[in-house]
N, C-alpha and C positions, 0 to 999 in steps of 0.2 A: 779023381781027375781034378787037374785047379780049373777054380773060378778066374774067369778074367773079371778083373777091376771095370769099376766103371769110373769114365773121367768126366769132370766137367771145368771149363775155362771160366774164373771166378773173375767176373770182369767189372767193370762200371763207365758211362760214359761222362769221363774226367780227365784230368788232367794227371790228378794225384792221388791212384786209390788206397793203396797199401804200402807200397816203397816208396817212399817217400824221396824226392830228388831224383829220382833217376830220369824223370823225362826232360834233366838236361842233357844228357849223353845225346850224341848225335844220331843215334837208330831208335831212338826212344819215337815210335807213330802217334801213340798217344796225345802228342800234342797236340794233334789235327785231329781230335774223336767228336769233333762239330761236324765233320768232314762224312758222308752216311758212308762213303765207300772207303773209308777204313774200318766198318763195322761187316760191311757186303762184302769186302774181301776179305778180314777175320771168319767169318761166318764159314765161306767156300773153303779155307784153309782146314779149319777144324774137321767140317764133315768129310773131307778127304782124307783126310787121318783118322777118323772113326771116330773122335769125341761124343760122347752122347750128351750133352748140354753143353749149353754157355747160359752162365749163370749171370744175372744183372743185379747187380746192389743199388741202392739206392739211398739218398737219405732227401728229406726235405727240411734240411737249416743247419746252422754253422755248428763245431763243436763248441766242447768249452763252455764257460760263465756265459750266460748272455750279455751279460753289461758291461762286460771287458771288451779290451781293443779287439779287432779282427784281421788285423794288419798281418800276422803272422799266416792265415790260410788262403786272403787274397794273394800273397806274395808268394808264397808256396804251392797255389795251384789245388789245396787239398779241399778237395771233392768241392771247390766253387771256382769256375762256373762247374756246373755238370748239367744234364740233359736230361729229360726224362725219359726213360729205358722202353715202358708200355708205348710211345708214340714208333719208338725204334725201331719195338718187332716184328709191323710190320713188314717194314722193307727188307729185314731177315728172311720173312716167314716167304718171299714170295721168291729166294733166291736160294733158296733150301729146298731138299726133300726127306730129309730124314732126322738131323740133329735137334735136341727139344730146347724149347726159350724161354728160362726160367725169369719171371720179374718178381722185382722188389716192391713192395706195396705197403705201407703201414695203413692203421684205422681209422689216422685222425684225417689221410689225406685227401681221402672220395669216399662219399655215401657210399654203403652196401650197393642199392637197387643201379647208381649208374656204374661201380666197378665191377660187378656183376657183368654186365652187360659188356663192360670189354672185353672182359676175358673171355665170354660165350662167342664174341666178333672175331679176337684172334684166336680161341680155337677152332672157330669153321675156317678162317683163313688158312690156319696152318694145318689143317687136318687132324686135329688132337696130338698137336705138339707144343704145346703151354704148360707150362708150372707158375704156382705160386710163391712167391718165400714170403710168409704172412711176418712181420713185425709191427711193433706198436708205438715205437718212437724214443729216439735214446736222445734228443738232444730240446733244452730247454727254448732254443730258438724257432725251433721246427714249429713245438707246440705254440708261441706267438703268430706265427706263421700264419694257422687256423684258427684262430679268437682265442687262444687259451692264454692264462698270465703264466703258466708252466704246465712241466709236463705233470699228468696223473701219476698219483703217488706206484709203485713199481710194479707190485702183487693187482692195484686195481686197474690196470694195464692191460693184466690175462683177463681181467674179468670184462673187459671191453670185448677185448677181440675175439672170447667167447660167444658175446652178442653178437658181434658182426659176425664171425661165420656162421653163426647159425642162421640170418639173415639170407646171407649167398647159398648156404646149402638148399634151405628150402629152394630156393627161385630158381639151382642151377637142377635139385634132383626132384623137387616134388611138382614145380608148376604148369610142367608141360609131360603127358603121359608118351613112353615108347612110340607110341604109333599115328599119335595127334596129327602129324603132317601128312594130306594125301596126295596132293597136287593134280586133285583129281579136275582135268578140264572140262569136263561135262558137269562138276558141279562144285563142290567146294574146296578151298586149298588148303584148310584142316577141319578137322573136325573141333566143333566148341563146349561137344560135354567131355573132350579129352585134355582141353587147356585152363587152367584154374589158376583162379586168384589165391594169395599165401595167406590174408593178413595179419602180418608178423604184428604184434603192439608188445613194446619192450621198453625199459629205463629209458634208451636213446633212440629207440629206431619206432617208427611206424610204417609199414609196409604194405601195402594193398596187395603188388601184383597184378596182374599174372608177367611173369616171365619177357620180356620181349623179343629176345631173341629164342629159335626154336632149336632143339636137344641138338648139341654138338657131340664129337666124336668122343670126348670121354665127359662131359657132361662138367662134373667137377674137374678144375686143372690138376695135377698132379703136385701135392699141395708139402712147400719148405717152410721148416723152421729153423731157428737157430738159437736159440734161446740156455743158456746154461745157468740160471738160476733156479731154484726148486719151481716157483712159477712157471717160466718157459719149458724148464722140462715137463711138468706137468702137464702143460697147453701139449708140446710136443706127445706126449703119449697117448692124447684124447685123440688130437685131431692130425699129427705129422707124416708124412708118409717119405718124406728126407729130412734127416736132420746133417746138419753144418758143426761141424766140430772145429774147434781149431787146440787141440788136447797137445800138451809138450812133449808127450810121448807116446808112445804106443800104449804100455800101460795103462796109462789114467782113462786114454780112450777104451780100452775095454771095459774099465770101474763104470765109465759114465753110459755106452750104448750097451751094456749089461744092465743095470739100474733102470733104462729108459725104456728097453722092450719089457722088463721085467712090471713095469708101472702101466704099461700101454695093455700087458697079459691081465692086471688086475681090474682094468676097464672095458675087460669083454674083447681085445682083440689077438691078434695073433702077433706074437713079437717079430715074425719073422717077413710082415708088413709094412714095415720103417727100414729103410736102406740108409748109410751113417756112410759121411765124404768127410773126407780130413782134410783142410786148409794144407796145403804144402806147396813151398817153392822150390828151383832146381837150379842148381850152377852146373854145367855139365863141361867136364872137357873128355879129349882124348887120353889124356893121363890124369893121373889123381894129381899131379904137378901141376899140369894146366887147368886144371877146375882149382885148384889151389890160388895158382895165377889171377884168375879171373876174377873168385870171390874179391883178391885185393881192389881189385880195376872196381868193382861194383861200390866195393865198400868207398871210393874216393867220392860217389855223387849221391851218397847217404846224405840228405840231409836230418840234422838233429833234432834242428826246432821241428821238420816236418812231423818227425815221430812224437816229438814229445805234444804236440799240440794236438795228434789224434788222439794221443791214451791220454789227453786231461791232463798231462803233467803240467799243474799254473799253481804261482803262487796264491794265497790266503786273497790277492786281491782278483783272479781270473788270468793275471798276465801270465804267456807261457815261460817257465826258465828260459833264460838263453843257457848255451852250450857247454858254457865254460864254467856255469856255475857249481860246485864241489856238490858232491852226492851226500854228503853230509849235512850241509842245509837246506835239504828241500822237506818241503813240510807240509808233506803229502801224503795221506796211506797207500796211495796207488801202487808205487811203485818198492815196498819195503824190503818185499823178497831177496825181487833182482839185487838191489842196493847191497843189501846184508851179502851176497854172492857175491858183487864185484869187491867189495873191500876186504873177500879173502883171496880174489885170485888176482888182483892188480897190489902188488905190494910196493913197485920199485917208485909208485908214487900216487897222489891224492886221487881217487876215482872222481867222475865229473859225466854229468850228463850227457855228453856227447860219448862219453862211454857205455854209458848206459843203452842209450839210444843206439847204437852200431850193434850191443847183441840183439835188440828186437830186431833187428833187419833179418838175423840172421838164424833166430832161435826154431823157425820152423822151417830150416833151408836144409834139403838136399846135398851134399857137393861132394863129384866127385864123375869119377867115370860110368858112361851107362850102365855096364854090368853092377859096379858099386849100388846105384841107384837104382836099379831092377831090386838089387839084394833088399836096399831100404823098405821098397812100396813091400814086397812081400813080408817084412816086421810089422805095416802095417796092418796086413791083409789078416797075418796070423792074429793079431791082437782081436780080430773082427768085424775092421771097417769093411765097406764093401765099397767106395770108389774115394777119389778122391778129388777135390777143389785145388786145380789147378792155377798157381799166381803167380802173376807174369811181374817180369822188374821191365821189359817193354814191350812196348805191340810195335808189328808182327813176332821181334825176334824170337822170343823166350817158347810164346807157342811152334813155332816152326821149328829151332832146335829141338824141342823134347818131341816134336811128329817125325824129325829126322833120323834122329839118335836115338831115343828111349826106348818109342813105342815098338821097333820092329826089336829090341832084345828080349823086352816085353811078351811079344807074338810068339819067339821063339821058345818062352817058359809057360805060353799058356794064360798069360795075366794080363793080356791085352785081347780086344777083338777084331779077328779081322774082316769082317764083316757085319751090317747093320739086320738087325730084324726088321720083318714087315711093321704097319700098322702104328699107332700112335704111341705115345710116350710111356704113357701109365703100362701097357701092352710091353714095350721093350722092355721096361724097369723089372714089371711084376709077372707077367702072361696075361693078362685080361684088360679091358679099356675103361672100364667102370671101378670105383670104391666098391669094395669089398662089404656082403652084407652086415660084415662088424664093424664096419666105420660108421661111426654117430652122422654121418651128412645120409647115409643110406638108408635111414630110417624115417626118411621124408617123401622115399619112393611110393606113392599113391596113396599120400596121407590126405589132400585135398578134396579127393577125387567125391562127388553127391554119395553118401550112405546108398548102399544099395548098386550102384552103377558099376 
């Protein structure tokens, strides 16, 4: 019997997450994502269509060189201004009943003891429909941001965020026991040999404790990675329970979420514990002509700088290329692949950055007719993954075409769901609400508690 896929809408609130330019097009809503009710009608859309997440990224500070101009990401919208996501889920959480609201959080940006604490607030708000996607900060400005003169060097990154979660694990699974709360009104409203102090003492963190907010519906959030260096994957296999691919093909993703359960099975857990979503976008027409059509119409509001100033592509001094400058002198390792690729298939003249930059638009893009694209997700599926990070070139449209189009051909092969399960997040993902007792944050469950009691 097939598995239906599970999807999530890989969003941010920006102007310019991933495709870069396209929120000049005229249906591009994005523009307005200041706006909460294009997040609360995003929100209502999705879960009418069955999505099981909407995913929020994050970042805190500019890409690129810190000391170089910044003129290319204010002008392009690329993820500044942006919003903060954790403030937003709220007013998701409260216009929803079932879709989960995964946030982005890196370690340098809130203490353990008070992120902790929100994510315990938005999951009593939401009923245990929160995720986490843990990262550790990829941008040298971010790290100025928070007193630092850059970021920590890349491997001692994982070893940060090691600390932090072990931080929130205690507070979220050991500080307050099952049954602590009684609300009993003839005498007390919990019990206080059931609620305990952590105190965490670590390189960076001091922790007292106890807990302030009381056991929510799945306790720990349902916890994202994305990390594809040996480090992240490592972090990933201790402590992931989704990881975030963005792999160029099917293949590689099965090398990488093979390898990553396979490392998560040599630290005691069950590989089949971590669920793996694939970054993919969709051109969808009625004929393979008109998604043909389309991709052209998309590709006119590509912009170049926008892409090359995400992936770093700057000269020696932080400045990003412009457009037109020849692929041949950029002098950069980022990009040596592609480059080496385009100078065998562009021959009728000099390849150039804005070439360069139009195949990222389009190297993990779908296109074609929904059956075409049913066919795709399932090359997918076969490779492994088990849902996929859906990425939109604008809001609402891009989500509303593939709930219009996609998902009922979807339905009809079994790869879609047509309906939601009860119960919280972790529950629909996995069957249960709680980390598993082979997850290292489980092993905090009545670790506090008086000897003897």
């Amino acid at each position: 019997m097939t598995t239906p896929l599970l999807f999530n809408a890989f969003v941010m609130t920006t102007t310019s997450h991933i495709h870069h330019g396209q929120w000049r097009r005229p249906d591009a809503g994005q523009v307005d994502f200041e706006d909460v009710d294009t997040w609360v009608n995003l929100a209502k859309l999705l879960e009418e269509a069955k999505f099981d997440g909407m995913f929020f990224a994050d970042v805190t500070g500019l890409y690129g060189d810190a000391d170089a101009p910044f003129d290319t990401y204010v002008r392009e919208g690329l993820q500044i201004p942006s919003n903060d996501p954790t403030v937003l889920i709220s007013a998701l959480a409260v216009n929803t009943e079932h879709i989960g609201l995964a946030v982005t959080s890196n370690v340098m940006q809130s203490h353990p003891f008070q992120f902790a604490r929100q994510i315990s607030t938005l999951d009593h708000i939401t009923r245990g429909r929160i995720a986490w996607n843990v990262v550790t900060g990829m941008q040298d400005n971010g790290a100025r941001n928070f007193g630092l003169n850059r970021l920590v060097e890349h491997d001692a990154r994982y070893d940060w965020a090691e600390e932090y979660i072990d931080v929130t694990y205690k507070l979220w699974e050991g500080s307050w026991d099952d049954d602590a709360v009684l609300k009993d009104r003839s005498g007390s409203y919990s019990d206080v040999d059931r609620v305990h102090k952590i105190h965490h003492h670590s390189e960076r963190y001091d922790v007292e404790g106890p807990h302030l907010v009381s056991p929510t519906p799945q306790r720990t959030p349902v916890l994202y990675q994305a990390g594809s260096s040996g480090a992240g994957r490592a972090f990933a296999a201790r402590n992931a329970e989704a990881v975030f691919l963005m792999a160029p093909n099917p293949e590689l993703a099965r090398q990488q979420l093979t390898e990553t359960r396979a490392q998560a099975e040599s630290y005691g857990r069950k590989g089949e514990d971590i669920k793996f979503f694939q970054g993919v976008s969709f051109i969808i027409g009625d004929t393979e002509e008109e998604a043909r059509a389309k991709e052209q119409e998309y590709l006119k509001y590509v912009s170049a700088e926008g892409y090359a100033a995400h992936s770093a592509l700057v000269d020696p001094d932080g400045r990003v290329y412009p457009p037109e400058t020849p692929i041949a002198q950029l002098q950069t390792n980022s990009a040596r692949g592609e480059a080496e690729w385009l100078a065998k298939a562009i021959t009728d003249r000099e390849p150039v950055v804005a070439d360069l930059m139009r195949h990222r638009a389009t190297r993990q893009t779908l296109v074609g007719t929904p059956e075409q694209i049913a066919d795709g997700l399932q090359a997918w599926q076969d490779a492994g993954v088990d849902g996929i990070n859906v990425i939109n070139w604008v809001i609402p449209g891009s989500f509303r075409e593939f709930a219009d189009k996609v998902l009922p051909v979807l339905r009809e092969r079994g790869l879609a769901k047509t309906e939601y399960e009860e119960g919280t997040l972790r529950k629909k993902l996995f069957g249960h609400d709680r980390l598993p007792e082979s997850h290292p944050g489980a092993k905090y469950r009545g670790a506090f508690a008086p000897v003897g009691v």
